[in-house]
N, C-alpha and C positions, 0 to 999 in steps of 0.2 A: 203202892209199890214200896217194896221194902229194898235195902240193901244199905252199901257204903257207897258214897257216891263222892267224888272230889269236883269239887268248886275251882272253877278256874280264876285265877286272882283278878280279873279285869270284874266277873259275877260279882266279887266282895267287896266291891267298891258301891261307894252308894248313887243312888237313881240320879241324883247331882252329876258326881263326879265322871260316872258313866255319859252322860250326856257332854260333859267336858272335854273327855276325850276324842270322844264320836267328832264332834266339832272339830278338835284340831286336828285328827285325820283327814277331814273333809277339807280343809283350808289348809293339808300339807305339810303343816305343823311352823304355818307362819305366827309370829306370834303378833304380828303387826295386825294380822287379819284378828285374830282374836279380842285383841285390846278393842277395835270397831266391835266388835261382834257383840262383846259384854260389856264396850263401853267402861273400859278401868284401865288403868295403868300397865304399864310391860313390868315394871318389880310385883305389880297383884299377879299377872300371869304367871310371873316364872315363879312367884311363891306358891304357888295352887299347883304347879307344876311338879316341882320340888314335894312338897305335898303327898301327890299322887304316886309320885316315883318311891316313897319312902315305904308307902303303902302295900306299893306292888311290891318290893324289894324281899318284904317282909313275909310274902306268901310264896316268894322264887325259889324251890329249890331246884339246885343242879340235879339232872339225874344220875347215879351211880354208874362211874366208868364200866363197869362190871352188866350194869341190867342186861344189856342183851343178853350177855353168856347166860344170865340166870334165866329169864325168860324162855331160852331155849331149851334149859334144861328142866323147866317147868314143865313146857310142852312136850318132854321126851325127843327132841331132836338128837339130843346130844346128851354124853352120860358124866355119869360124873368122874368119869378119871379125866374126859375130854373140857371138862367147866375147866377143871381144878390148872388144868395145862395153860387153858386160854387165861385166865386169870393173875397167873403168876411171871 
């Protein structure tokens, strides 16, 4: 399979970290539950935590107030005097 293909920032995490996660969805996102879980401290959590978040932050982007309009004018919905209106 060829093409371009974007990776969701949660995919870009490693086999680790994903498992991390997965875990404190599962327990809630208690961190008391976690600290049992992996048996470490609540500063180890919330630094793995912290961590993760920095991670993900870094792969976040907003998407462009504007995508819709363009998108639509991608698909021909809409022309471009009607983008150009909706945009400004």
């Amino acid at each position: 399979m060829e093409g371009d293909f974007e990776v969701p920032g949660l995919a870009r995490l490693s086999a680790e970290d994903q498992l991390f996660v997965i875990a404190f969805v599962r327990h809630h996102g208690s961190i008391k539950k976690m600290e049992g879980l992996f048996e470490v401290s609540y500063p180890t959590i919330k630094n793995r935590l912290n961590a993760i978040s920095a991670q993900l932050d870094r792969s976040f982007e907003a998407p462009s107030p504007n995508l819709r309009v363009l998108e639509q004018l991608e698909r021909g919905e809409i022309t471009v005097e009607e983008a150009l209106k909706q945009m400004t």
